[in-house]
C-alpha positions in Angstrom: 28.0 -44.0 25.2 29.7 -42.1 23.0 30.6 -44.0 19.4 33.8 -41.9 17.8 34.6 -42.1 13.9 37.4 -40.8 11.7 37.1 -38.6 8.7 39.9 -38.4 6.1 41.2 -35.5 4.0 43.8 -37.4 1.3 45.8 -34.3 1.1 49.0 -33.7 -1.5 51.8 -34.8 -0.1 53.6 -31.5 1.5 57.2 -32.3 1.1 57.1 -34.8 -2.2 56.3 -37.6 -0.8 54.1 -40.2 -3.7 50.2 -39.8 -3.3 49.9 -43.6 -3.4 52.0 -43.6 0.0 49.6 -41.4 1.3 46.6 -43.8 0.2 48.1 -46.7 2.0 48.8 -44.5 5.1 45.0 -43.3 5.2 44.4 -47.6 4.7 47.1 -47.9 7.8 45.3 -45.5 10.0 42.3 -47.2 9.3 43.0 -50.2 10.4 44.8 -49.1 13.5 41.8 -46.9 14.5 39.5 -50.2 14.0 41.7 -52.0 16.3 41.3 -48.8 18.6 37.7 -48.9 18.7 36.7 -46.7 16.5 33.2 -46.8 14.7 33.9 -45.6 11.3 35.6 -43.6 8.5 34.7 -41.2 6.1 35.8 -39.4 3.0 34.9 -36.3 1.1 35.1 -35.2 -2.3 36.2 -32.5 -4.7 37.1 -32.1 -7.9 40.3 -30.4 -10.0 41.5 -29.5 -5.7 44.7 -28.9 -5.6 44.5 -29.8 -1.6 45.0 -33.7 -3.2 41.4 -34.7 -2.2 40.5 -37.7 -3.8 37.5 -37.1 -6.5 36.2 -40.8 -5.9 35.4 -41.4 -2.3 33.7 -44.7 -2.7 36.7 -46.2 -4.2 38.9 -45.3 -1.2 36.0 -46.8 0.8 36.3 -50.4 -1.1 39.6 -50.4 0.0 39.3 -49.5 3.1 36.5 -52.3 3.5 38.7 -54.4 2.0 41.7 -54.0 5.0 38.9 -54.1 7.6 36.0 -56.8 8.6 34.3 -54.3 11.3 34.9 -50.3 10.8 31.7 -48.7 8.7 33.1 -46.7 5.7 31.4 -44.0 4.2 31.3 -40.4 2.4 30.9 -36.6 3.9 29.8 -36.1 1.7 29.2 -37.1 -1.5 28.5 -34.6 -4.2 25.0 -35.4 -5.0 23.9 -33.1 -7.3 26.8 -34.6 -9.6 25.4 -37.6 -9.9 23.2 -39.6 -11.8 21.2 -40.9 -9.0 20.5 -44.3 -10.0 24.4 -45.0 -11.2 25.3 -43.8 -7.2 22.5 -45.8 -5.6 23.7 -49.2 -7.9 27.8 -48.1 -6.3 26.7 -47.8 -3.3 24.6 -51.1 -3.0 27.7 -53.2 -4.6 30.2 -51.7 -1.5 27.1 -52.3 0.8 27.4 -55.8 -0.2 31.2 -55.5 -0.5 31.6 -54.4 2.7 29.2 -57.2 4.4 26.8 -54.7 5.3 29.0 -51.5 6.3 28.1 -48.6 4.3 27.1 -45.1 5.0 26.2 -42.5 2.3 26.5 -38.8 3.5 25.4 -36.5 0.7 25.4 -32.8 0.4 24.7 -30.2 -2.0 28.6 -29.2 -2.7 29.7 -25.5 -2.8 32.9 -24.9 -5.1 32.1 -23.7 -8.6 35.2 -25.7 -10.1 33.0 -29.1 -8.4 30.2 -28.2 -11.1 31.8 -26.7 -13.6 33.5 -30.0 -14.0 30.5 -31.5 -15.2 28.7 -29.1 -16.6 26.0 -29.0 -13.6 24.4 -25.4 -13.2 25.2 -24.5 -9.5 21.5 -23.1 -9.4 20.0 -26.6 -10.3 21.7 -28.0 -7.0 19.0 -28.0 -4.7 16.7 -30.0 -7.3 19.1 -32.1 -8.4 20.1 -33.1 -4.9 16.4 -33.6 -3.7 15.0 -35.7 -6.5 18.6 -37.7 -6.2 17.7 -38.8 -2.4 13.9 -39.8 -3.6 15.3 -41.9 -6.5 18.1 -43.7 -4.2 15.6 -44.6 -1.5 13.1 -45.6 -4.2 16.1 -47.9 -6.0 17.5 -49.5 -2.4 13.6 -50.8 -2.3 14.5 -53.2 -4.8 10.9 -52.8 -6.5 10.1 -51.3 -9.8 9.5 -47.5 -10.2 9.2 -44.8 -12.4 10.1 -40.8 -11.7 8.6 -37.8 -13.6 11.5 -35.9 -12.3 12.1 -32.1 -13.5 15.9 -33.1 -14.0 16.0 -37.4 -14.0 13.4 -39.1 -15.6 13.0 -42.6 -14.5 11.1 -45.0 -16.4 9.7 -48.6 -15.3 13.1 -49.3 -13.6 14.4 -52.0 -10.9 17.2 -51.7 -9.5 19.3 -55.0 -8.1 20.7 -56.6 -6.6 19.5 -54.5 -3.1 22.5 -53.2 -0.4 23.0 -56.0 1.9 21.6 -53.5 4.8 17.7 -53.3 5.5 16.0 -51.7 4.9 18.7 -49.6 3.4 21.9 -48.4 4.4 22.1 -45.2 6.7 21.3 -41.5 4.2 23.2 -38.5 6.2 22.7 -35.1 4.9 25.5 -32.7 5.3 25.2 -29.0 5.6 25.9 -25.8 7.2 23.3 -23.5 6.1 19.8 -23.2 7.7 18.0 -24.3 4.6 20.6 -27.3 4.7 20.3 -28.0 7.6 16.2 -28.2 7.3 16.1 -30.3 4.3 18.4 -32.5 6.7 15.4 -33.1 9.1 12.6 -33.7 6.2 15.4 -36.0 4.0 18.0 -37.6 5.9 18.9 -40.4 8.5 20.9 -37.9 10.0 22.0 -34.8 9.7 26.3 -33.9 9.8 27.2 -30.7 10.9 30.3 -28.6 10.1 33.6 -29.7 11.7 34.2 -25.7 12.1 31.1 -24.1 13.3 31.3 -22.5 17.1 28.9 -24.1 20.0 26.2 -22.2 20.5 25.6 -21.7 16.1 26.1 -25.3 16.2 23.0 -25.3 19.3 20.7 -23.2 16.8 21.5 -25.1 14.0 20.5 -28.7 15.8 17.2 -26.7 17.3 16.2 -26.2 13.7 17.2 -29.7 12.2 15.2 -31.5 15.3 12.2 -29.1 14.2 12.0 -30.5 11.1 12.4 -33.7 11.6 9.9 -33.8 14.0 7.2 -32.0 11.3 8.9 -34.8 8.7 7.7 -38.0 11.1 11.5 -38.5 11.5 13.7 -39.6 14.4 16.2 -36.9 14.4 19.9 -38.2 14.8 22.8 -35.7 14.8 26.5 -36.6 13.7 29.0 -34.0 15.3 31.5 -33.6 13.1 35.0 -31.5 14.7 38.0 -30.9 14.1 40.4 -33.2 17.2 43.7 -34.1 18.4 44.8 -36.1 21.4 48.1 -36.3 23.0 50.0 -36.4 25.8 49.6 -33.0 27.0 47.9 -29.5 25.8 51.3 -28.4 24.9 52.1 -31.1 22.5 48.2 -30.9 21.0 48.8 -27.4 20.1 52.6 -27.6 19.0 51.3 -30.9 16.3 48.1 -30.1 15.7 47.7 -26.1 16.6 49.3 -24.9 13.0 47.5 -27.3 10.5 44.4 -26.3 11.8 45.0 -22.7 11.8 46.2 -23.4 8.4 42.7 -25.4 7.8 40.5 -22.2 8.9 42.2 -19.4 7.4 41.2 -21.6 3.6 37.7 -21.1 5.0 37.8 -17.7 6.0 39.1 -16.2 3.3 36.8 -18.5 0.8 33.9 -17.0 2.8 32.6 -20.3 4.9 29.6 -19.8 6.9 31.1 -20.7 10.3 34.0 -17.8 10.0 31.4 -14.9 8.8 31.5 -12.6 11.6 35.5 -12.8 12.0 36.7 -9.6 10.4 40.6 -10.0 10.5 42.8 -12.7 10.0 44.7 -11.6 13.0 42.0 -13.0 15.1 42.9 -16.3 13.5 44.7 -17.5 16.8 43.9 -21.0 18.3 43.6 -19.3 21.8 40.5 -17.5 20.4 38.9 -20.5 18.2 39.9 -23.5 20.3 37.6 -23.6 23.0 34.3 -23.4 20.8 35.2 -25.3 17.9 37.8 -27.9 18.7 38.4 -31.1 21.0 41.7 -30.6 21.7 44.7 -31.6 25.0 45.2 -34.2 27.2 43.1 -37.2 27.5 40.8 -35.9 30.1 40.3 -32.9 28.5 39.3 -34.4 25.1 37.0 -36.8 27.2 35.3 -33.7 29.3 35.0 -32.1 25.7 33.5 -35.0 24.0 30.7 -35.3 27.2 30.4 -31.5 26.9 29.6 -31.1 22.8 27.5 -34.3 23.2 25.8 -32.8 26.3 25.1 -29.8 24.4 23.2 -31.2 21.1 22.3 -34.4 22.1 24.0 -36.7 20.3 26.4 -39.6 20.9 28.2 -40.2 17.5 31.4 -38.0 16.6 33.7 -37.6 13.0 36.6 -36.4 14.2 38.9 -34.9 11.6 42.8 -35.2 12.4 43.9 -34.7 9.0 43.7 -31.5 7.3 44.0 -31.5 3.2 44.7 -27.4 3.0 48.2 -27.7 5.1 49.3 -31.2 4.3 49.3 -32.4 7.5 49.3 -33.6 10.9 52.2 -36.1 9.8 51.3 -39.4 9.3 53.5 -40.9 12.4 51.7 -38.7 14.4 48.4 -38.9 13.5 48.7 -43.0 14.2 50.3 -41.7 17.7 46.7 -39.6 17.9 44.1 -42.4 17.0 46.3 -44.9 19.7 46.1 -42.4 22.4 42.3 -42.1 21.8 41.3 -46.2 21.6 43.9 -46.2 24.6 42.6 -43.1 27.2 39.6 -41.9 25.5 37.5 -44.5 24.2 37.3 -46.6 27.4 36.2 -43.2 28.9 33.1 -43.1 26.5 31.4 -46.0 26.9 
C-alpha cells in the first residue's frame, strides 16, 4: 500500500488576489483531499520570502486540524536551528493534543541566509543547534525532568508538560538533501524526507546512505518520498496546467544553486521533456499510478508528499488544484492500496 500526503507552498497571490483567500483555499484543499483519502499535509517555512510562504507553519497546521478530525498535519520542515528547542517541543505537544493525536514534526537545518539573518543565528552554528534541538525535544516529549549541558541551550532541572497526546511521542522526520543531511537523518530521525526535486537514481544513493546509518544507529529506517505531482485527465492537460509552474519552480533552484540541479549547465536544458521522467509523477491516472509503484519500488518506501502547489510561480490555480486532489482520491488512490 501506498499512503499519499499533500505538501503546501502558501504562495502570494499572482494576480492580486487577498492572502487570506489563499489561506482558506489551502484549508479547502485540505479538507477535500481528506475526503479523498489522503494521509496528510504539510507546510514549510521561510522567512522575509517574497514567494508568500507562511513564516509560522504550525499555526496553519491548528487550522487545518481544526477543519479536519482525520488528515495528520505537519511541517517540512521546520527551521530548527531557529528555535528555542524547548518553546517548539511545548507548540508542538499543544497541537499534538489539539489535533487528537495528529501531529508530525519534520525539521531540517534551513539553507537561505535571510532565514538566519532574521534572528540573528550564525549560519555556521546550524548543525549544532539543530542536533542538540532534536536531543532536547525527545528528552521534553518524555514528560520526565532533565537537564542539558548543551554548547548552545542549557537546560536546567526542567519538566516539560503536559506530554503530546501521541506515545511515545509524535513522529521526528529529518529533511535533507545533502549527504551529511541525509546521514544525520538515519542516526536522528523517524524518518528521513527527501527532496521533491532530486533525479532517481541520486535519490537511490541518497536512501543507500540514509538506510546505512540507520542501521549503525539501532534505527528502523523509514523513507518519506517527497515529489513534485499532478494528475489529470490526460498527459496533455498535466503538462499544459502543471508543466509551466513547475518549470517556473526549478529554474528558482537552479539558479540559487540547489543540490539536485548542480550538473545542469544551461537554463535551456530547463525543459519538462528532459526533467519529467526522473523527477516528477506526472499524466493520466495510470501513469501517475505506474509512477508511484515505480519510485516506491525503487527506494522502498510506501509514503509519498506530493507537492501540487508551487510558491516561486503562484500557482497551479486553486480550481485546478481541487480538480488534481479529486482525480487522485478518485483513479489513484483506490489503485494504491
Amino acid at each position: 500500500m501506498i499512503q499519499l500526503a499533500l505538501y503546501s507552498s502558501i504562495a502570494n497571490p499572482p494576480h492580486g488576489e487577498h492572502l487570506e483567500r489563499c489561506v482558506d483555499e489551502t484549508i479547502a484543499e485540505a479538507e477535500l483531499a481528506e475526503s479523498c483519502g489522503f494521509d496528510a499535509m504539510f507546510f514549510g517555512e521561510h522567512h522575509q520570502d517574497r514567494d508568500g510562504f507562511l513564516p509560522s507553519p504550525l499555526i496553519v497546521c491548528t487550522a487545518v486540524a481544526a477543519r479536519t478530525t482525520r488528515l495528520k498535519v505537519g511541517t517540512s520542515v521546520i527551521l530548527l536551528p531557529l528555535y528555542h528547542p524547548i518553546h517548539l517541543a511545548e507548540d508542538v505537544a499543544t497541537l499534538d493534543i489539539v489535533s487528537h493525536g495528529r501531529t508530525i514534526l519534520g525539521v531540517g537545518l534551513g539553507y537561505q541566509p535571510a532565514d538566519f539573518n532574521m534572528f540573528n543565528v550564525p549560519r555556521a552554528e546550524r548543525v549544532g543547534r539543530f542536533e542538540e534541538g532534536v536531543e532536547i525535544i525527545r528528552r521534553c516529549w518524555t514528560g520526565e525532568r532533565f537537564s542539558f549541558p548543551g554548547t548552545y541551550f542549557q537546560v536546567d532541572d526542567v519538566q516539560m508538560l503536559p506530554r503530546p497526546l501521541q506515545r511515545p511521542a509524535p513522529p521526528l522526520w529529518i529533511g535533507g538533501w545533502a549527504p551529511a543531511a541525509v546521514r544525520r537523518a538515519g542516526h536522528l530521525g523517524d524518518a528521513w524526507v527527501g527532496g521533491p526535486s532530486m533525479a532517481l537514481e541520486e535519490m537511490k544513493q541518497l536512501t543507500d546512505a540514509y538506510r546505512e546509518a540507520a542501521a549503525e544507529a539501532g534505527r528502523e529506517p523509514c523513507v518519506i518520498l517527497m515529489r513534485d505531482a499532478w494528475v489529470a485527465s490526460s498527459r496533455e492537460e498535466a503538462e499544459r496546467v502543471y508543466g509551466p509552474e513547475v518549470m517556473t519552480a526549478y529554474q528558482y533552484y537552479w539558479r540559487n544553486r540547489a543540490l539536485a540541479f548542480q550538473h545542469i549547465d544551461s537554463e535551456a536544458a530547463f525543459t519538462l521533456d528532459n526533467l519529467a521522467e526522473d523527477r516528477l509523477i506526472l499524466g493520466n491516472p495510470d501513469e501517475c499510478v505506474q509512477l508511484l509503484h515505480r519510485w516506491s519500488e525503487a527506494l522502498g518506501t510506501n509514503y509519498v508528499v506530493m507537492r501540487l502547489r508551487h510558491a516561486h510561480s503562484g500557482g497551479p490555480p486553486h480550481r485546478e488544484i481541487m480538480k488534481s486532489i479529486e482525480l487522485f482520491g478518485s483513479h489513484v488512490v483506490p489503485q494504491l492500496t
